[in-house]
GUPA-992159 format. One record per residue (C-alpha): x, y negated, z; residue in three letters; residue number from 1. Coordinates in Angstrom, 3 decimals. Last residue first. Layout:
BEGIN
+----------+----------+----------+------+------+
|        X |        Y |        Z | resn | resi |
+----------+----------+----------+------+------+
|        X |        Y |        Z |  ala |  NUM |
...
+----------+----------+----------+------+------+
REM end
This chain:
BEGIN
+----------+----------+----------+------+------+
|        X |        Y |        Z | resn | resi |
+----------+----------+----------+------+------+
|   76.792 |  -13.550 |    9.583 |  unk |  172 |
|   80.440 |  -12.948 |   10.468 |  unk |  171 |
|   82.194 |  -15.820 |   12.460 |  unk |  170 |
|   84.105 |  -18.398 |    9.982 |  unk |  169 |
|   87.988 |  -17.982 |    9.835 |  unk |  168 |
|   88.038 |  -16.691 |    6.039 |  unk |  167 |
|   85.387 |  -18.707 |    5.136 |  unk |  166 |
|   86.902 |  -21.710 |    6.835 |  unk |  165 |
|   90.732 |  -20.785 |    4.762 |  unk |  164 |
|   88.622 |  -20.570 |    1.595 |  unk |  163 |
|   87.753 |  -24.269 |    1.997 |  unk |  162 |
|   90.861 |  -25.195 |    3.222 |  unk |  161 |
|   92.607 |  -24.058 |   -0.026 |  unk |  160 |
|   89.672 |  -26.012 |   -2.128 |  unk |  159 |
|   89.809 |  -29.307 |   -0.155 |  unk |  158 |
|   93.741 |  -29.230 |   -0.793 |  unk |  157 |
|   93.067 |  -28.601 |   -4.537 |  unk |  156 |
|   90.747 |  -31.473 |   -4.137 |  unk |  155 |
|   92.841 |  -33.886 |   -2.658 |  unk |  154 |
|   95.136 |  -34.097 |   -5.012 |  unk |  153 |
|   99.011 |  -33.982 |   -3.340 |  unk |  152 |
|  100.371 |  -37.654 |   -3.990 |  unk |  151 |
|  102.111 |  -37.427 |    0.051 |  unk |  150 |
|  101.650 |  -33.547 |    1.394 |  unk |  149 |
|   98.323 |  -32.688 |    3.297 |  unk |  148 |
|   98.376 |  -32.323 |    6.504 |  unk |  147 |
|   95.411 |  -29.832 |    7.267 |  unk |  146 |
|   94.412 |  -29.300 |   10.797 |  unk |  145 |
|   92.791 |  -25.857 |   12.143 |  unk |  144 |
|   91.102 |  -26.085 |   15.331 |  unk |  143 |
|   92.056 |  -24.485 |   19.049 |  unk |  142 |
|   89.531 |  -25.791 |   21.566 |  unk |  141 |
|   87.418 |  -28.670 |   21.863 |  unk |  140 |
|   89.919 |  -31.037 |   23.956 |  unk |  139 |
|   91.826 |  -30.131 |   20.776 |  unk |  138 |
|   94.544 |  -27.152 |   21.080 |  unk |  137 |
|   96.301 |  -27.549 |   17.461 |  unk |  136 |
|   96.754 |  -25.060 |   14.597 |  unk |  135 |
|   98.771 |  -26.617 |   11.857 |  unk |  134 |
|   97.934 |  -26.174 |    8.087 |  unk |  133 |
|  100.643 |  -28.264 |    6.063 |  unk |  132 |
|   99.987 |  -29.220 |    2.674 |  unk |  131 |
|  101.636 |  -29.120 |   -1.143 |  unk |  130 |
|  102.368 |  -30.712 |   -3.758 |  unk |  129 |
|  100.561 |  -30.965 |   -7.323 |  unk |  128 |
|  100.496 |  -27.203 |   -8.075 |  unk |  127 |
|  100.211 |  -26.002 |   -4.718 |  unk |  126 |
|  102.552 |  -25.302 |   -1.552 |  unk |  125 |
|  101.480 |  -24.454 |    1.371 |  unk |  124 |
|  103.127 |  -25.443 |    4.929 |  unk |  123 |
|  102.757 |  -23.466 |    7.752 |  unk |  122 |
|  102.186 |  -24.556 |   11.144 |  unk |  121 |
|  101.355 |  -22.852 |   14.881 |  unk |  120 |
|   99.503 |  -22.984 |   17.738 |  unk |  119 |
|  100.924 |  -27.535 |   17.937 |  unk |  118 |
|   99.493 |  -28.958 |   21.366 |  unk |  117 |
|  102.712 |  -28.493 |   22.903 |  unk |  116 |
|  105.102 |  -29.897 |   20.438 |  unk |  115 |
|  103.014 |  -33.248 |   20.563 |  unk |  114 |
|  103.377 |  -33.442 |   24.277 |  unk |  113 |
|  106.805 |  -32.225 |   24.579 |  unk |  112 |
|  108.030 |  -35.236 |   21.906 |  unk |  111 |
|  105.961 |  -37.568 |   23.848 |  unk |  110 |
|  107.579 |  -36.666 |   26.858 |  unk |  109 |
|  111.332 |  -36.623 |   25.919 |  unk |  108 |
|  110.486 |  -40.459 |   23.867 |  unk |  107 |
|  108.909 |  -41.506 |   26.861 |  unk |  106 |
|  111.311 |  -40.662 |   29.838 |  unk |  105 |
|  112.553 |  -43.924 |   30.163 |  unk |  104 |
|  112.657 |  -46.085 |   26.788 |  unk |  103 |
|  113.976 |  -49.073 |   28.322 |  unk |  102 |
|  114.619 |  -51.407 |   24.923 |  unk |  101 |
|  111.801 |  -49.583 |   22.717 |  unk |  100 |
|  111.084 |  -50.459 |   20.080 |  unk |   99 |
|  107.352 |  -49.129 |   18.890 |  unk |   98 |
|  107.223 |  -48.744 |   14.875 |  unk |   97 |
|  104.176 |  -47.889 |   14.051 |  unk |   96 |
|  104.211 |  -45.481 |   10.565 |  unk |   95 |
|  100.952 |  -46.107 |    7.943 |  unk |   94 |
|   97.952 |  -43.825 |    9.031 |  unk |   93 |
|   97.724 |  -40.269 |    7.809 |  unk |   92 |
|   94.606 |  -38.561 |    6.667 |  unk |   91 |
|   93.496 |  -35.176 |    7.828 |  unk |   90 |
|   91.878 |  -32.230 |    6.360 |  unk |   89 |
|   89.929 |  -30.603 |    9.694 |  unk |   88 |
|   89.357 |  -27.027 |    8.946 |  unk |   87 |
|   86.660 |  -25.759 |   11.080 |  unk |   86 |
|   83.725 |  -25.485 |    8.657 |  unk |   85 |
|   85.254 |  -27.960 |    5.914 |  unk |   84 |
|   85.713 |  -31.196 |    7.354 |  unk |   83 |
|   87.190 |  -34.574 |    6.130 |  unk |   82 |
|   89.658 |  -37.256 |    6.954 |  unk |   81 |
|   89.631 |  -36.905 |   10.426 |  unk |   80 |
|   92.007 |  -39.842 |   11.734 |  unk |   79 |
|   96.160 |  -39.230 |   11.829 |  unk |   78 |
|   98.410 |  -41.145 |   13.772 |  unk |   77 |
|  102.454 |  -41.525 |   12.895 |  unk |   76 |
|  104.821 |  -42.739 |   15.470 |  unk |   75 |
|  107.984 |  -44.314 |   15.319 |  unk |   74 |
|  109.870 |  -44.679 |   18.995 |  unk |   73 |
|  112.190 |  -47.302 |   18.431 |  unk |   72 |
|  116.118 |  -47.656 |   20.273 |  unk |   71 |
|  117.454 |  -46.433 |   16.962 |  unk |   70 |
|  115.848 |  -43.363 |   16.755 |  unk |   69 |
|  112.730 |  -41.763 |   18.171 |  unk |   68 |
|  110.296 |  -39.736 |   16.304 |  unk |   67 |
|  106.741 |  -39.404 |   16.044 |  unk |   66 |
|  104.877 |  -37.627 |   13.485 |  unk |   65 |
|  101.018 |  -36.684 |   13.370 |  unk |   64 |
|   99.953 |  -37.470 |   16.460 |  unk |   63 |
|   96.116 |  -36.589 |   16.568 |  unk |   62 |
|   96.393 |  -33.354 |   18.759 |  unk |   61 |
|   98.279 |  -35.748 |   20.925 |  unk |   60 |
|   95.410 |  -38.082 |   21.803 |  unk |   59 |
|   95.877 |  -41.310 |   20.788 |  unk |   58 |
|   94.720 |  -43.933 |   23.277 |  unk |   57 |
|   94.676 |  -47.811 |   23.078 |  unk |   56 |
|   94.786 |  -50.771 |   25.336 |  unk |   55 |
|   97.935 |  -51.489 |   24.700 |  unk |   54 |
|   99.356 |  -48.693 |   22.991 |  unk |   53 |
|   98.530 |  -45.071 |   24.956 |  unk |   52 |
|   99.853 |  -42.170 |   23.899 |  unk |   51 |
|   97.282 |  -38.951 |   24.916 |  unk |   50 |
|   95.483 |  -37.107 |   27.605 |  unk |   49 |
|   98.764 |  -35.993 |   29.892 |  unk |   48 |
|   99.119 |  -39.346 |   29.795 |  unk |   47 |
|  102.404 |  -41.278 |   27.856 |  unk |   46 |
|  101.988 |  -45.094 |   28.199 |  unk |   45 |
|  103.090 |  -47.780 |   26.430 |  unk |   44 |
|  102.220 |  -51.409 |   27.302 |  unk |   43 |
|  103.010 |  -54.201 |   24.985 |  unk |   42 |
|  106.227 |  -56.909 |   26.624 |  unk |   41 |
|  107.562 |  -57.763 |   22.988 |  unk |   40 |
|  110.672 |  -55.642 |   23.130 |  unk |   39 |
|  108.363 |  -52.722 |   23.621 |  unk |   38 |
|  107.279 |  -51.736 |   27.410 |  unk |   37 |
|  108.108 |  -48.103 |   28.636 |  unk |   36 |
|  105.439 |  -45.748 |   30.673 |  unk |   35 |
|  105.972 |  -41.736 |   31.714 |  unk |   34 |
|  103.658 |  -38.570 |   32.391 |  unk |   33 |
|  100.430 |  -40.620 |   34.107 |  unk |   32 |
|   97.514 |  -38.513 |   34.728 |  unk |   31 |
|   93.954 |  -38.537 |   33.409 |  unk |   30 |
|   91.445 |  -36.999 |   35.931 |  unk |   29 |
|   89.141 |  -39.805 |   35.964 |  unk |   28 |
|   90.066 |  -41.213 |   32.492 |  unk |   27 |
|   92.714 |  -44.019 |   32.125 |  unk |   26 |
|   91.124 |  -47.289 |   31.668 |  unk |   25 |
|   93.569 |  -49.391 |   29.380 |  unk |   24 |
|   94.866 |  -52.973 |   29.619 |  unk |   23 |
|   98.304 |  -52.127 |   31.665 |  unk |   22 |
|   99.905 |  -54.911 |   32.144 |  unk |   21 |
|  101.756 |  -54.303 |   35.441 |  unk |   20 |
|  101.777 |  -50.151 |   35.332 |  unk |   19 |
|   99.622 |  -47.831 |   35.812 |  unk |   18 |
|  100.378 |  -46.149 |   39.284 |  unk |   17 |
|  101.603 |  -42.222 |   39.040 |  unk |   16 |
|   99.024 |  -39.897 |   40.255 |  unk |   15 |
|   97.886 |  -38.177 |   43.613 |  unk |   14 |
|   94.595 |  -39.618 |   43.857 |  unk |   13 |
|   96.525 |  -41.440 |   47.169 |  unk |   12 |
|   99.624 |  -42.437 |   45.721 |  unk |   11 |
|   97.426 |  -44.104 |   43.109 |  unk |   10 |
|   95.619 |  -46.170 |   45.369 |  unk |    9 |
|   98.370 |  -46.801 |   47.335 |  unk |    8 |
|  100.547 |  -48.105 |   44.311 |  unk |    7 |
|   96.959 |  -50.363 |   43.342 |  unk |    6 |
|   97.209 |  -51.570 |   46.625 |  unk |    5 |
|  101.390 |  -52.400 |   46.929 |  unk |    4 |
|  100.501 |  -54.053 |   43.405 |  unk |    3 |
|   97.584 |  -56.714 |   44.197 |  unk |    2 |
|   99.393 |  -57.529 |   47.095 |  unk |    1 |
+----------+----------+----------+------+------+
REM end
């Protein structure tokens, strides 16, 4: 019962039911895209907000990498490193591997999802490596994210986006 009630519920908001398991609270407005369980039973859900894991959301502008192969979805989050004006430099989390055994449409929809909040990218090279400067819509607007390249020193990339907020930065 508990199921035909939460499927009415949804039919009647208009929005695709969360499915058995699900430990998250979607948003008011947040709509379901597509859902898939890993080989251990854990909830994944693609929102037009974010990928849910369990009981946790990362918002696309915050998906580094993902990429499905071999029956897994691998996906690579990012957390604010630092700030300079609005540059974010961000750091990478280790890869989660999610397998997959009924994928559905989550690997096409995540894939959309992170293409679609990516402006534009450009990688820079600099003496130790290099980083990539991606403009993403945030739920705060367009902002500049720095990737920077694996064993690339942190302060030349703190320099470079630097200069790039002065450059962007409203006239005084």
């Amino acid at each position: 019962m508990v199921g035909l009630s939460r499927r009415l519920a949804a039919v009647l908001l208009g929005r695709e039911p969360t499915p058995d398991g699900f430990t998250g609270t979607l948003e008011g407005e947040e709509r379901v895209l597509a859902d898939s369980r890993t080989r251990s039973g854990e909830v994944v859900l693609a929102t037009d907000l974010g990928l849910w894991i369990g009981d946790r959301r990362v918002p696309w502008h915050l998906v580094s990498k993902a990429t499905w192969a071999n029956g897994a979805l691998t996906l690579i989050e990012a957390s604010e490193s630092r700030r300079h004006g609005s540059v974010v430099v961000l750091a990478d989390a280790a890869p989660v591997r999610l397998p997959l055994p009924d994928p559905g449409r989550v690997p096409e929809t995540v894939h959309r999802r992170v293409t679609a909040v990516i402006s534009t990218r450009q990688h820079h090279d600099l003496p130790t490596g290099g980083a990539w400067f991606v403009q993403r819509r945030t739920p705060d607007g367009i902002e500049v994210h720095v990737r920077p390249d694996p064993g690339t020193d942190p302060d030349e990339v703190d320099t470079l986006a630097e200069g790039i907020a002065e450059k962007l930065a409203p006239p005084t």
